[in-house]
C-alpha positions as CSV (number, residue, x, y, z in Angstrom):
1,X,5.4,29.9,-23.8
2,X,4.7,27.4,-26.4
3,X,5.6,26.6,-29.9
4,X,1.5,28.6,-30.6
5,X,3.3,31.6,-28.6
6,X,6.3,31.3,-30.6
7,X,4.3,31.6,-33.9
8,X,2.4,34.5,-33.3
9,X,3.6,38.0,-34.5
10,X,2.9,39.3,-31.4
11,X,1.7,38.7,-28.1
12,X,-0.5,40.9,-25.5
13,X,-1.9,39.8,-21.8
14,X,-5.4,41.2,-20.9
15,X,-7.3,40.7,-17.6
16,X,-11.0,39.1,-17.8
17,X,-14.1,37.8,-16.0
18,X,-16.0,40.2,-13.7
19,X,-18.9,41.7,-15.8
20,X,-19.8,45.1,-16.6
21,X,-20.6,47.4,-14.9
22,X,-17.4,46.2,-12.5
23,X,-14.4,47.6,-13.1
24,X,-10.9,46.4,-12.9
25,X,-8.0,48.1,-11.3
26,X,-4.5,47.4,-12.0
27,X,-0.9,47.5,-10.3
28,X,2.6,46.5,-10.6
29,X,1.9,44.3,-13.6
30,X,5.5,42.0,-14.6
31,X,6.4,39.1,-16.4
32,X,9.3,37.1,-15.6
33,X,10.3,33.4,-16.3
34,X,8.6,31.2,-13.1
35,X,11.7,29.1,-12.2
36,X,10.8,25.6,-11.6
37,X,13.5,23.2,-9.4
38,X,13.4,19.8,-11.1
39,X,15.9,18.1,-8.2
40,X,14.6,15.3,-6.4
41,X,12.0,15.9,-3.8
42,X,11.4,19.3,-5.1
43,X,7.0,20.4,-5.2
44,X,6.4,20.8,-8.9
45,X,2.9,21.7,-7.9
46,X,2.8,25.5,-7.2
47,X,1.7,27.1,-4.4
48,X,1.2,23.2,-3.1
49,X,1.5,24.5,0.3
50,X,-1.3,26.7,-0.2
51,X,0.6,30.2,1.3
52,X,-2.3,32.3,2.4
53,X,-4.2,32.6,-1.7
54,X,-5.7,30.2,-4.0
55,X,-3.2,31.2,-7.0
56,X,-3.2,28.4,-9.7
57,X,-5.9,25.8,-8.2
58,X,-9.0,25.5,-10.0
59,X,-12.5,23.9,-8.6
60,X,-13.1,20.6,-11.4
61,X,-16.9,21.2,-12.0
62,X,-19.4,23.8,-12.8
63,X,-19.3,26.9,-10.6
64,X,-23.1,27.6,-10.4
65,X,-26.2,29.2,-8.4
66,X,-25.5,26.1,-5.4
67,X,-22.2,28.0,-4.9
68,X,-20.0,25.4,-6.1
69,X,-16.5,25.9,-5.9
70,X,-13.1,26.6,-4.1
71,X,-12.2,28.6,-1.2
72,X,-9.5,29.5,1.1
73,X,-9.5,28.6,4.7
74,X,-7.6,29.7,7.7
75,X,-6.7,26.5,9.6
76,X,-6.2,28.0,12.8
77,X,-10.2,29.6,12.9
78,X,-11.0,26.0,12.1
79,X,-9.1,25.0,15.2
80,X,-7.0,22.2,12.8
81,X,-3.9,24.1,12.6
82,X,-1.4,26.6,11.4
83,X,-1.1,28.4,7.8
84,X,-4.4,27.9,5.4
85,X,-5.7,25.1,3.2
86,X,-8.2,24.9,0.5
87,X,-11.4,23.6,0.5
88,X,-14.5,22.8,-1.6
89,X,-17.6,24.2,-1.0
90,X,-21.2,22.4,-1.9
91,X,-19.5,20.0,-3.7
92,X,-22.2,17.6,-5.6
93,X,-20.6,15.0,-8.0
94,X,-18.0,12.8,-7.3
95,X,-15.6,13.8,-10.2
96,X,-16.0,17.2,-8.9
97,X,-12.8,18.6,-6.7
98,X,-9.2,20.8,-6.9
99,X,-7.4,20.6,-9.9
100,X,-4.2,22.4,-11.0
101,X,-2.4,22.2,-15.0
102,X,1.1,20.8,-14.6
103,X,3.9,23.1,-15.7
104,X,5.6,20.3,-17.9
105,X,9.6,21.4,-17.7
106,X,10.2,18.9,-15.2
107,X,8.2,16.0,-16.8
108,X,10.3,13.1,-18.5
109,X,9.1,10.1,-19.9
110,X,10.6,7.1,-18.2
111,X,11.0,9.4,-14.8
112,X,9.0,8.1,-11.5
113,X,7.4,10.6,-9.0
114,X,6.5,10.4,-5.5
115,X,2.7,12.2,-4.6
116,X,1.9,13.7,-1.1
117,X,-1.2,15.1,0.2
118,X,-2.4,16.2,3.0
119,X,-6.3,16.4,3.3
120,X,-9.5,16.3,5.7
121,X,-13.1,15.3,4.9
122,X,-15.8,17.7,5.6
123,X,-20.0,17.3,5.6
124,X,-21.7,20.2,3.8
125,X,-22.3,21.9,7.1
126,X,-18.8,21.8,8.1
127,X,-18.4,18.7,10.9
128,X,-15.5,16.4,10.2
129,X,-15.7,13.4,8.8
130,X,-13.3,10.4,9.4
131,X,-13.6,8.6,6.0
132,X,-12.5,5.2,5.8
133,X,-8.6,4.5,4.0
134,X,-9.3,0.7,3.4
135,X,-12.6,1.3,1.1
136,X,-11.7,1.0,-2.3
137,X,-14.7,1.9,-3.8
138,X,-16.6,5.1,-4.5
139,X,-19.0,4.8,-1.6
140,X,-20.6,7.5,1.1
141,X,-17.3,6.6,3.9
142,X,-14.1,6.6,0.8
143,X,-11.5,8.9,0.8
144,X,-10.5,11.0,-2.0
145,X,-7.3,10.3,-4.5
146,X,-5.1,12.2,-6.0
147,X,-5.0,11.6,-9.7
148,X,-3.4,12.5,-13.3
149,X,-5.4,13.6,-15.9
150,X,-5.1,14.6,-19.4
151,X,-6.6,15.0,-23.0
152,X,-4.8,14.2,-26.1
153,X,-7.7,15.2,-28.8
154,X,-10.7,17.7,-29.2
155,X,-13.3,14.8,-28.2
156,X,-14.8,13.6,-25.0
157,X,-13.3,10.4,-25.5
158,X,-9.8,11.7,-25.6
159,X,-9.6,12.4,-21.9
160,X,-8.1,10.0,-20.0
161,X,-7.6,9.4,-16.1
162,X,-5.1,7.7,-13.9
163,X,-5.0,7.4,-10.1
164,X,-1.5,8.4,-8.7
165,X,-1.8,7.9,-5.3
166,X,-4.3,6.2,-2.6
167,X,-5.3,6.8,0.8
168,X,-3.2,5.8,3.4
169,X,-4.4,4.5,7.0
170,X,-4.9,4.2,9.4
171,X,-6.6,8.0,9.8
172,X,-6.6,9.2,13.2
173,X,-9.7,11.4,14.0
174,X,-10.2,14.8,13.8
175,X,-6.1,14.8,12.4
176,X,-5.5,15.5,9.0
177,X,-5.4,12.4,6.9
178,X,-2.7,11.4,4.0
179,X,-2.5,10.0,0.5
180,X,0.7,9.0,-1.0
181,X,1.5,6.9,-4.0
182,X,4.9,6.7,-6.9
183,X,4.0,6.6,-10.7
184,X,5.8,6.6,-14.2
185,X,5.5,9.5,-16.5
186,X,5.3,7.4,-19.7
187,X,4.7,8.3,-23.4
188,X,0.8,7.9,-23.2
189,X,0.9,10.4,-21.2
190,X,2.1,13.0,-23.7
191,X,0.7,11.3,-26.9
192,X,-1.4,12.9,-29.5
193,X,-1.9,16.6,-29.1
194,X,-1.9,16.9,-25.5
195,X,-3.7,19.7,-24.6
196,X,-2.9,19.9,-21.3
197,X,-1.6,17.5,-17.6
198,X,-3.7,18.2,-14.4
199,X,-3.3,17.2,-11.1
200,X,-6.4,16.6,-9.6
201,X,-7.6,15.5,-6.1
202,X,-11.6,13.9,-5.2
203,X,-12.8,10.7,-6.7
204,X,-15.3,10.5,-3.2
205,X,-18.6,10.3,-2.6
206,X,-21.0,13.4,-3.8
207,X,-21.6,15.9,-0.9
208,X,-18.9,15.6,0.8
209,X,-16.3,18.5,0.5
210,X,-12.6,18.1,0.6
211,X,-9.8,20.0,2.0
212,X,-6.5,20.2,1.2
213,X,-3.7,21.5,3.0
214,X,-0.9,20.5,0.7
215,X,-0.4,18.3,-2.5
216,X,3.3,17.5,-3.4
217,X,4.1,16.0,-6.7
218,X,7.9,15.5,-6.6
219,X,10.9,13.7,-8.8
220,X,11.4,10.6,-6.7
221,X,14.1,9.4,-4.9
222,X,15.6,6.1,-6.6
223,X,14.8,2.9,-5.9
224,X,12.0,4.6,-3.2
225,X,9.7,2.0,-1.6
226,X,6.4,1.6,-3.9
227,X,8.0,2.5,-7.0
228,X,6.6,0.8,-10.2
229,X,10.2,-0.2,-11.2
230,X,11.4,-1.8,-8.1
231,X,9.9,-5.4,-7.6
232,X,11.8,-6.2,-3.9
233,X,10.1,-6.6,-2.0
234,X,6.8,-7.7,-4.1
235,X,4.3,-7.3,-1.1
236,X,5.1,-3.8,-0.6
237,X,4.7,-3.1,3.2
238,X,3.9,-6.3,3.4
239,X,6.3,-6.1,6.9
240,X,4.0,-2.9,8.3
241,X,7.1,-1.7,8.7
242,X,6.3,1.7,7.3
243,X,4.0,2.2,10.9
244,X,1.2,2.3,8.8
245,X,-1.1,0.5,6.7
246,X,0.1,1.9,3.1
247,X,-1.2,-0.3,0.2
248,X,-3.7,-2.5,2.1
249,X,-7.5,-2.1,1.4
250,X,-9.9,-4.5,3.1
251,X,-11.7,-6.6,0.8
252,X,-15.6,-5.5,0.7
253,X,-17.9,-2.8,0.6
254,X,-19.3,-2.7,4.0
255,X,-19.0,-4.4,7.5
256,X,-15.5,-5.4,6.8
257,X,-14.1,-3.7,10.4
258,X,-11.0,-1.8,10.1
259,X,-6.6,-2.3,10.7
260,X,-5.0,-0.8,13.4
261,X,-1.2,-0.8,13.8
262,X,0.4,-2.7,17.1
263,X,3.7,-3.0,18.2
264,X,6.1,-4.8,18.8
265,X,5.4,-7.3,15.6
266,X,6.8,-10.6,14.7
267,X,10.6,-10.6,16.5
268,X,10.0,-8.2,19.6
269,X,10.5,-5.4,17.4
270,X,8.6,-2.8,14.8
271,X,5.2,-3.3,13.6
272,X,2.0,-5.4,12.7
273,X,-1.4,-4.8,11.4
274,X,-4.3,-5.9,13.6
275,X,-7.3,-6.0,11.3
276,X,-10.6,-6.4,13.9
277,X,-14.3,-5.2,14.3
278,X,-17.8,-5.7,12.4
279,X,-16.0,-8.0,9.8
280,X,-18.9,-9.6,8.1
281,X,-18.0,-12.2,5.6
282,X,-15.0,-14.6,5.7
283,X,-13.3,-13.0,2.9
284,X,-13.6,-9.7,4.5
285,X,-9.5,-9.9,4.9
286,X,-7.0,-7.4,3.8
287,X,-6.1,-6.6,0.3
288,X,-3.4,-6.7,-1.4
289,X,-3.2,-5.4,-5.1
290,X,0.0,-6.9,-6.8
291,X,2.5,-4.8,-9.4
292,X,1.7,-6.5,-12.4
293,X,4.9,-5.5,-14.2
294,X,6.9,-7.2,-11.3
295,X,5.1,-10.7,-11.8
296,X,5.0,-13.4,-14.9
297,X,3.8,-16.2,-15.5
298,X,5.4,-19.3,-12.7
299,X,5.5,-20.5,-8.8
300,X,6.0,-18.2,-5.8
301,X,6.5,-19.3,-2.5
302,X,3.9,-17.1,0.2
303,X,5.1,-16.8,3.5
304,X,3.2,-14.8,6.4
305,X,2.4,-15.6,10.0
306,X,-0.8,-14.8,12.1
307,X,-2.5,-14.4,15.6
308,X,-5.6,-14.8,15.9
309,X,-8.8,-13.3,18.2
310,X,-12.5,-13.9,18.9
311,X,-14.6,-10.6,18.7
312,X,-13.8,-9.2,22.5
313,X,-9.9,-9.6,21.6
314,X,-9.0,-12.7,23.6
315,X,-6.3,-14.7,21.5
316,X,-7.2,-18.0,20.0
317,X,-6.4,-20.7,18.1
318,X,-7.3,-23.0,15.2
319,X,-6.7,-25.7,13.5
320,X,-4.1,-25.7,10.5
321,X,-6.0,-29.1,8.8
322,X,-9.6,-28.1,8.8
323,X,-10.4,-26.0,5.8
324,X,-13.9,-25.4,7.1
325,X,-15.9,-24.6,10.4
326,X,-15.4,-22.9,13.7
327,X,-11.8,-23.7,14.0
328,X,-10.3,-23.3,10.5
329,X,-7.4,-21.0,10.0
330,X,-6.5,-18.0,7.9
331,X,-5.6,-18.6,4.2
332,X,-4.7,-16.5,1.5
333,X,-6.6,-16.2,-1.9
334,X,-5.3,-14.9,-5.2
335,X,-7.4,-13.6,-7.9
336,X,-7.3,-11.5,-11.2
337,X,-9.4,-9.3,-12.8
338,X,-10.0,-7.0,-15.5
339,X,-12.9,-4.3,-15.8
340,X,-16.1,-6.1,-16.7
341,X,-15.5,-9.6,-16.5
342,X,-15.7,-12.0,-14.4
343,X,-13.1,-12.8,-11.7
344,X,-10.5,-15.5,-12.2
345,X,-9.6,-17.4,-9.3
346,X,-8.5,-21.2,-8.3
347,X,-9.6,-21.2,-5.0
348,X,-7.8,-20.7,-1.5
349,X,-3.7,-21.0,-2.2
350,X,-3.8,-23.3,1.2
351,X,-1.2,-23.4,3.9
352,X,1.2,-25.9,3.5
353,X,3.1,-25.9,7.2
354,X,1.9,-28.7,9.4
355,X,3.3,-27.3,12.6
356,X,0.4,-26.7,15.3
357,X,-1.0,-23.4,16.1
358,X,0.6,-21.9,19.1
359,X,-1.5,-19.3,21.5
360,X,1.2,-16.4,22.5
361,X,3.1,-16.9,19.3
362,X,3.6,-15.8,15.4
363,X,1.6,-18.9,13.4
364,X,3.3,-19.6,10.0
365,X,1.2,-19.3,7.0
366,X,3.2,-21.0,3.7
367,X,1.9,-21.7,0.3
368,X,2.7,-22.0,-3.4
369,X,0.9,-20.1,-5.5
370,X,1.0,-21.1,-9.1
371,X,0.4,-17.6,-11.7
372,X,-0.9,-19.1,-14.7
373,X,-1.4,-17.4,-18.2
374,X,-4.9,-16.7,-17.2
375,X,-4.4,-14.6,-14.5
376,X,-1.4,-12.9,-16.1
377,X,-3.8,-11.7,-18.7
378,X,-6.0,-10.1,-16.6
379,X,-5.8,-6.5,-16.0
380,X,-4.9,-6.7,-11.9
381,X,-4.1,-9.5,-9.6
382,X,-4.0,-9.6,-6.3
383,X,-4.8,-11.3,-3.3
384,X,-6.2,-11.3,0.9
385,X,-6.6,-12.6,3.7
386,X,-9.4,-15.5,3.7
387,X,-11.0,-17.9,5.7
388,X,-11.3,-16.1,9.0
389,X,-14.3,-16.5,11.1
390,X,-16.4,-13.5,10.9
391,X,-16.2,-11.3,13.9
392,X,-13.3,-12.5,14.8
393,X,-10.0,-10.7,14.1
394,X,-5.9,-10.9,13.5
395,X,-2.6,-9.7,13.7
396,X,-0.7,-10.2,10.5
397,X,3.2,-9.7,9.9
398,X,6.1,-10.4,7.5
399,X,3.8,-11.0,4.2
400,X,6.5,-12.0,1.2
401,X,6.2,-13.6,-2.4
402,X,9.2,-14.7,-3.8
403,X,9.3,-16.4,-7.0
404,X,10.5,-20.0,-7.0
C-alpha cells in the first residue's frame, strides 16, 4: 500500500490472466499486513527458500511459443537434494533469468546487505554443467550473478543495473554452486520516481538455464568481511582464509587454468590458493579487483609470498633478478580502467626482496606500488598475478596492501 493506494477512494482486488473460455475458482480469499523482519541476517527475499511453490518469482524475459519461463523442481527427483528449487526453462538471452520486486520496508539508505545464493547450471536438455567461478566475462563457461535493478523514469534509459554479488569458487561438480557479495543501499537507488527494486539472478551465457535453490538478501552484520565500508584488510581474502576463493577472478577469457584450495598455507596452518592447468599467457594470473572507495591517491607497500610449479606439479624455482625468460619469477601488475577506454598501467610493480628463492618454502614477493591521479580517476583498479611461465602454476598466500 502506497501513497497511489492511499489516494484512491476506494480499492478492489480482482484475479486475471487465463483466457476465456477458462474459468476461475475461488477460496478462502484474505488480506492481512505481510510482516517483514528487518533484524540482521533476516531473508528479505520472500519465499527465498523456494517452500514447495513459485509464489512471488517472476521469469525476466518474454514467456513465448519456445516455452520460456520458470518452473518448480523437486530436488530430490533430480537426485541433487532435499526440498525444491526453481529453475528456468529454454532460456535464450543472457539478460533473461528469476527476478523478484523488493518489498522496500527494510531498505535504508546508507544500510549494507549481505546476498546469498545457492544455484546450479543446467544445458537445455537437463545435464549439469560446471560453469567456471573465475570467468569474468559473459562467455559460454560463466556463472550467473545476482544483481539489483531498478527504474527511476517512464523511458528505456531510466533502468539501471548493479551486480550485488559474484560467483564464488572454487565449484565442486555436480554440488550446488554459490554466489555471495555485500552492497550499499544508497540514494541512487531510490532517486526519481522509482517505479519499482528487483532482485534478479542470470547475467550467463544464452542457453543455458539456471537453477536456484535459495537467494538471501539480508541486513548485514557490521563490519562483515567484503563490506564496501570496511577497508582492513584491502585485499579481501587476500589470506584464503575464508577456504575459498571469494573475490579472485583469473585474468583472461580462455585457457587461463583454474585455483584450487590447499592446505596447510603459509605458517603450517589454514589455507592457500593453488592456481594451475592450461594457463596460456603470462598474465593469465589471478585477479584482484580493488574497493575504490578504500584507496586514494599515494604509496602502498605489496607484500605476498609464492611457490612455484612446472606443469606436472613438481616445485621449482626462479630467479628473483631476471625480469624475463625461463626462470623469471612472479610479479604483480596494477592497472585501472574505465568502460571504453583504454587501460592505464605502468608496467609490472617489481619485487623488491633480494633474498633467494627457496624450493620447500613460502618465497616473499614485496613491492611499492605508487597510485597516481591517473589511475584514481579510472572507474576500477585492480591488479594479478604476472610474469609466470605459462603452463606452469603456484601457490599464493598472505596477499596485503597497506598504505605507506
Amino acid at each position: 500500500v502506497d501513497e497511489f493506494v492511499m489516494a484512491g477512494n476506494s480499492t478492489s482486488i480482482f484475479m486475471d490472466g487465463p483466457p476465456p473460455p477458462a474459468l476461475i475458482y475461488l477460496d478462502d480469499v484474505t488480506t492481512t499486513k505481510f510482516p517483514q523482519d528487518c533484524s540482521v541476517g533476516s531473508n528479505l527475499v520472500i519465499n527465498g527458500e523456494i517452500d514447495g511453490d513459485l509464489r512471488f518469482w517472476k521469469y525476466t524475459g518474454p514467456i513465448n511459443r519456445h516455452r520460456t519461463g520458470i518452473e518448480l523442481a523437486d530436488n530430490a527427483e533430480k537426485g541433487w537434494g532435499e526440498g525444491y528449487s526453481m529453475m528456468t526453462t529454454n532460456r535464450d538471452q543472457e539478460w533473461h533469468g528469476l527476478k523478484q520486486d523488493l518489498l522496500m520496508d527494510c531498505f535504508e539508505v546508507g544500510n549494507e546487505y549481505e546476498v546469498k545464493v545457492r544455484y546450479r547450471v543446467i544445458e537445455t536438455w537437463g545435464d549439469l554443467i560446471d560453469c567456471d567461478p573465475f570467468l569474468a566475462y559473459v562467455l559460454p563457461d560463466s556463472c550467473p550473478r545476482p544483481r539489483l535493478t531498478w527504474v527511476t523514469g517512464d523511458h528505456w534509459s531510466d533502468q539501471y543495473f548493479m551486480d550485488i554479488g559474484y560467483p564464488v569458487g572454487p565449484n565442486k561438480s555436480g554440488e550446488w554452486h554459490e554466489s555471495y557479495g555485500v552492497f550499499t543501499f544508497t540514494e541512487h537507488h531510490m532517486e526519481g520516481a522509482t517505479k519499482q527494486i528487483e532482485v534478479f539472478f542470470g547475467k550467463n551465457w544464452p542457453h543455458k538455464n539456471i537453477v536456484v535453490d535459495s537467494y538471501s538478501v539480508s541486513l548485514a552484520p557490521p563490519n562483515v568481511l567484503g563490506s564496501p565500508s570496511r577497508c582492513d584488510p584491502l585485499v579481501v581474502n587476500g589470506d584464503a582464509e575464508l577456504g575459498n576463493a571469494r573475490d579472485w577472478y583469473i585474468k583472461g577469457k580462455e585457457s587461463f587454468g583454474t585455483i584450487e584450495m590447499v592446505s596447510p598455507g603459509r605458517g603450517g596452518t589454514g589455507y592457500a590458493f593453488y592456481h594451475f592447468g592450461d594457463r596460456a599467457k603470462m598474465y593469465n594470473g589471478m585477479w584482484k579487483k580493488l574497493n575504490k572507495s578504500c584507496v586514494s591517491v599515494g604509496r602502498y607497500k605489496v607484500t605476498a609470498y609464492f611457490k612455484l610449479f612446472d606443469s606436472d606439479g613438481n616445485e621449482i624455482g626462479c630467479n628473483k633478478r631476471r625480469r624475463s625468460g625461463p626462470t623469471r619469477c612472479p610479479q604483480l601488475f596494477f592497472q585501472a580502467h574505465t568502460p571504453g577506454e583504454t587501460v592505464v598501467h605502468k608496467g609490472p610493480s617489481w619485487n623488491r626482496d633480494k633474498s633467494g628463492w627457496s624450493i620447500g618454502d613460502w618465497n616473499k614477493y614485496e613491492s611499492v606500488f605508487t597510485l597516481t591521479q591517473e589511475f584514481y580517476d579510472m572507474y576500477e583498479i585492480w591488479f594479478y598475478v604476472h610474469n609466470v611461465i605459462p603452463g606452469n602454476g603456484y601457490y599464493l598466500d598472505d596477499v596485503s596492501m597497506v598504505r605507506i
